[in-house]
C-alpha positions in Angstrom: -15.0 -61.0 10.1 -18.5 -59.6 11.5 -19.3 -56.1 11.5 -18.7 -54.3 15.2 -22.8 -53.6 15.9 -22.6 -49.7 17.5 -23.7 -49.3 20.6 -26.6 -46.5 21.2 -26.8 -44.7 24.1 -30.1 -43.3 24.4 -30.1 -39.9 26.0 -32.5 -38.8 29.1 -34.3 -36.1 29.4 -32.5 -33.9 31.3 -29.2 -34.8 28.8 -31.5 -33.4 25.7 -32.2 -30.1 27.6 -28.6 -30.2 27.8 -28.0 -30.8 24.4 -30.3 -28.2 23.1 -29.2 -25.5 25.2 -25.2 -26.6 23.7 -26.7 -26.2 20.3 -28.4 -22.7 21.1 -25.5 -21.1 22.7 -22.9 -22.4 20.0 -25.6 -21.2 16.7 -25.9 -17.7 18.9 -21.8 -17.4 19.4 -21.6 -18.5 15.2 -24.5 -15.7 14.9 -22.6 -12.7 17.2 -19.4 -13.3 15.4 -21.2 -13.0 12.3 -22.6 -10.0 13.2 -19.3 -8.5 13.9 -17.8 -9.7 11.1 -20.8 -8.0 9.0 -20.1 -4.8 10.9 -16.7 -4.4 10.4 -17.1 -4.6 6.8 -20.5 -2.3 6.7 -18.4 0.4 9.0 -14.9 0.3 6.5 -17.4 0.6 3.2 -18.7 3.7 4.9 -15.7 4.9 6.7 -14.1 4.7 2.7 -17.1 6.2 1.1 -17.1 9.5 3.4 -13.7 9.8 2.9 -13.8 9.3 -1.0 -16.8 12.4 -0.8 -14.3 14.5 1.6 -11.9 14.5 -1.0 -13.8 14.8 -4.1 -15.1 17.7 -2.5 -11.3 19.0 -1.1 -10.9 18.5 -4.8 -13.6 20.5 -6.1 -13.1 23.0 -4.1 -9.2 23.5 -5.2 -10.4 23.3 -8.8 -12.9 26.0 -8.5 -10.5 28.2 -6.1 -7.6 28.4 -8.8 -10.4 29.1 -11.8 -11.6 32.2 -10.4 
């Protein structure tokens, strides 16, 4: 049985513009979700680290209240 040869289209011009402008746009959406992504995280670590301080210091404050 012989091998099916492939067939190769070559692309023109204006088709590899196309191409690389498809590339571009789909590497920037990847880049902007992972960006977000990123963000989200960043903003919960701080969002959990304030309120860790708030109540250490709530706490702290109670402790030194009742020793007085």
């Amino acid at each position: 049985m012989k091998k099916k040869e492939r067939e190769v289209k070559m692309l023109t011009v204006g088709e590899w513009v196309d191409k690389t402008h498809e590339i571009a746009d789909t590497l920037e959406h990847k880049a902007k979700i992972q960006h977000t992504k990123e963000v989200e995280r960043a903003t919960a670590y701080r969002d959990g680290y304030i309120q860790a301080c708030e109540d250490y210091a709530k706490e702290m404050r109670h402790a030194i209240s009742h020793n007085q």
